[in-house]
C-alpha positions as CSV (number, residue, x, y, z in Angstrom):
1,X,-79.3,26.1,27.6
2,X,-79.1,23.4,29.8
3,X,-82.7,21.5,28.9
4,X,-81.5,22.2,25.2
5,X,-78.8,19.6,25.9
6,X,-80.0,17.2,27.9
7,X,-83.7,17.1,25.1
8,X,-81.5,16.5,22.8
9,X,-79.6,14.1,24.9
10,X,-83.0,12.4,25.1
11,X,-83.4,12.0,21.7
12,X,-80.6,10.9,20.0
13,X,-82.2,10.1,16.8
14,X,-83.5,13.1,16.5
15,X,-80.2,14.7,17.5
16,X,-78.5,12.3,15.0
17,X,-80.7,13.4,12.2
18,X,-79.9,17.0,13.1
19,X,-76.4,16.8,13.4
20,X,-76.2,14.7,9.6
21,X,-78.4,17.4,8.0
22,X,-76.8,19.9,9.3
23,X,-73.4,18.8,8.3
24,X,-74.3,17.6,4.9
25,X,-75.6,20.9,4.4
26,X,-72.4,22.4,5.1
27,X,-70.7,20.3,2.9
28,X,-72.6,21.4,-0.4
29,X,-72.5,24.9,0.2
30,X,-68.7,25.3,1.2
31,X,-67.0,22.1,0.4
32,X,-68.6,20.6,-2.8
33,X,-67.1,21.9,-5.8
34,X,-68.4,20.5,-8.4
35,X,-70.9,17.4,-8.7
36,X,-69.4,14.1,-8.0
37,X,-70.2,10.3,-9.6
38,X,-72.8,8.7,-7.7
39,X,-70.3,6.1,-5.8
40,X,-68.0,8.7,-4.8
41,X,-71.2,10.7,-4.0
42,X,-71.9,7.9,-1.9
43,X,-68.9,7.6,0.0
44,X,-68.7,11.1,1.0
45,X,-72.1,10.5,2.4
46,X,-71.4,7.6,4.2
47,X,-68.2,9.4,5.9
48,X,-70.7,12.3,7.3
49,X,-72.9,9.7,8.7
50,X,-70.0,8.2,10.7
51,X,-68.9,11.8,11.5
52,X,-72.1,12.9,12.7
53,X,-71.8,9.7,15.1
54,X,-68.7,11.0,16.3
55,X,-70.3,14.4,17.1
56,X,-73.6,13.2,18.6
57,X,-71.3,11.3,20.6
58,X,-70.1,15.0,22.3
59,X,-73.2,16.2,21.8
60,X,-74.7,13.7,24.7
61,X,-71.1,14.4,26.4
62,X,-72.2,18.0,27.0
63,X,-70.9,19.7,24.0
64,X,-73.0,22.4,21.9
65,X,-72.7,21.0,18.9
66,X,-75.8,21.2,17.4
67,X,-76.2,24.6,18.5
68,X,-72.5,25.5,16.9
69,X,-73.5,23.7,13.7
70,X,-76.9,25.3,13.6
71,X,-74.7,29.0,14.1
72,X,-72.9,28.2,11.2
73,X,-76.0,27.2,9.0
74,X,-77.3,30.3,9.5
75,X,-74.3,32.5,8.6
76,X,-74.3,30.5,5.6
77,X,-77.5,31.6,4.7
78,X,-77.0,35.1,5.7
79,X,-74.4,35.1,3.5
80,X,-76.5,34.0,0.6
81,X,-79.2,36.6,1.7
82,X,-76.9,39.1,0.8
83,X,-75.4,38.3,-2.0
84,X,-79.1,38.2,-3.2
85,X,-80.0,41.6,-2.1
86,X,-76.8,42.8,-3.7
87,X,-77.7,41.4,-7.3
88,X,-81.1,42.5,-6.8
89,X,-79.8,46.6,-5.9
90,X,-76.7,45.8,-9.0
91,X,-74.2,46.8,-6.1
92,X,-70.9,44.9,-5.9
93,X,-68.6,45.2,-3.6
94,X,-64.9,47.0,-4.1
């Protein structure tokens, strides 16, 4: 894992560009509720980009944060993979 951090500490757009999609897909799957006006849309936006600055900062520090980040993306989606299958079968659970 090693090369995987210091690539992306090589490319820190890249990284950057991760760790904002990432983390703004997060945010409308768990956080976003219900859909905001477009200035408050905005600013919420705005906040993850300066977030995900703060991040790529221990990112190039050493930290997995892309890699924790992409873990949780994909439990996300497994998640909605099996709520899927469920619907599809007509089996809820008790």
């Amino acid at each position: 894992m090693q090369w995987l951090t210091g690539w992306f500490g090589n490319h820190i757009y890249i990284t950057y560009l991760l760790i904002f999609i990432f983390m703004s897909y997060v945010y409308n799957k768990v956080f976003r509720t219900r859909k905001l006006p477009v200035l408050k849309t905005l600013l919420v936006y705005v906040l993850i980009a300066i977030g995900s600055i703060m991040l790529l900062v221990f990112q190039v520090a050493g930290l997995p944060i892309i890699l924790s980040l992409a873990v949780a993306v994909l439990l996300m989606l497994l998640v909605r993979v099996r709520y899927f299958v469920e619907r599809r079968t007509g089996k809820r659970p008790s």
